[in-house]
C-alpha positions, 0 to 999 in steps of 0.5 A: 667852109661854103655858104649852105644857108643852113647849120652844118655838121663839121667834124674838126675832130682831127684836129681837136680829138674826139671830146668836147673842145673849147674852138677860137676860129679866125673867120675871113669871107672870101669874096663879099661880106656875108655872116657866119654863126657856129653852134655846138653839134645838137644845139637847137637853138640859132646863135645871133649877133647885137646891132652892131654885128658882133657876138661870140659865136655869130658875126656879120662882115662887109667885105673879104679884107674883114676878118673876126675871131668867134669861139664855140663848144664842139660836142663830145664828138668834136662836131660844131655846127656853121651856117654863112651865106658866102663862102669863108675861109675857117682857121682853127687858131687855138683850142682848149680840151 
């Protein structure tokens, strides 16, 4: 996924079918560190990660040799929301309907 510094809609939908999904994604940036978040499509408020850079759906990397796995809803349409500031490398490793 590229840094947009903004939520945006992706539709794993191929991938997931066009349903609520239950995402596990494996997230890598690919140059420098940088943070990504992920949201249910539609959700209005922003995900957050602790003190320590870690949360379920939101996390911050120091470099591309980092790698976290994060989970998020997708919604009936099998659409989540991402926001990161670098560009990350995004692998859905499982998913539950």
């Amino acid at each position: 996924v590229f840094g947009t510094g903004a939520f945006t809609d992706w539709n794993i939908s191929a991938t997931v079918g066009t349903n609520t999904a239950l995402i596990l994604f494996r997230c890598r940036p690919n140059s420098t560190g940088g943070s990504i978040k992920f949201r249910q499509n539609g959700e209005s408020y922003e995900t957050t990660y602790n003190d320590a850079g870690v949360s379920q759906s939101a996390t911050a990397l120091a470099d591309s040799n980092t790698i976290v796995y994060l989970i998020c809803l997708t919604d009936s349409s099998g659409i989540v929301e991402y926001m990161c500031d670098v560009d990350f490398r995004v692998t859905i490793m499982a998913y539950i309907k």
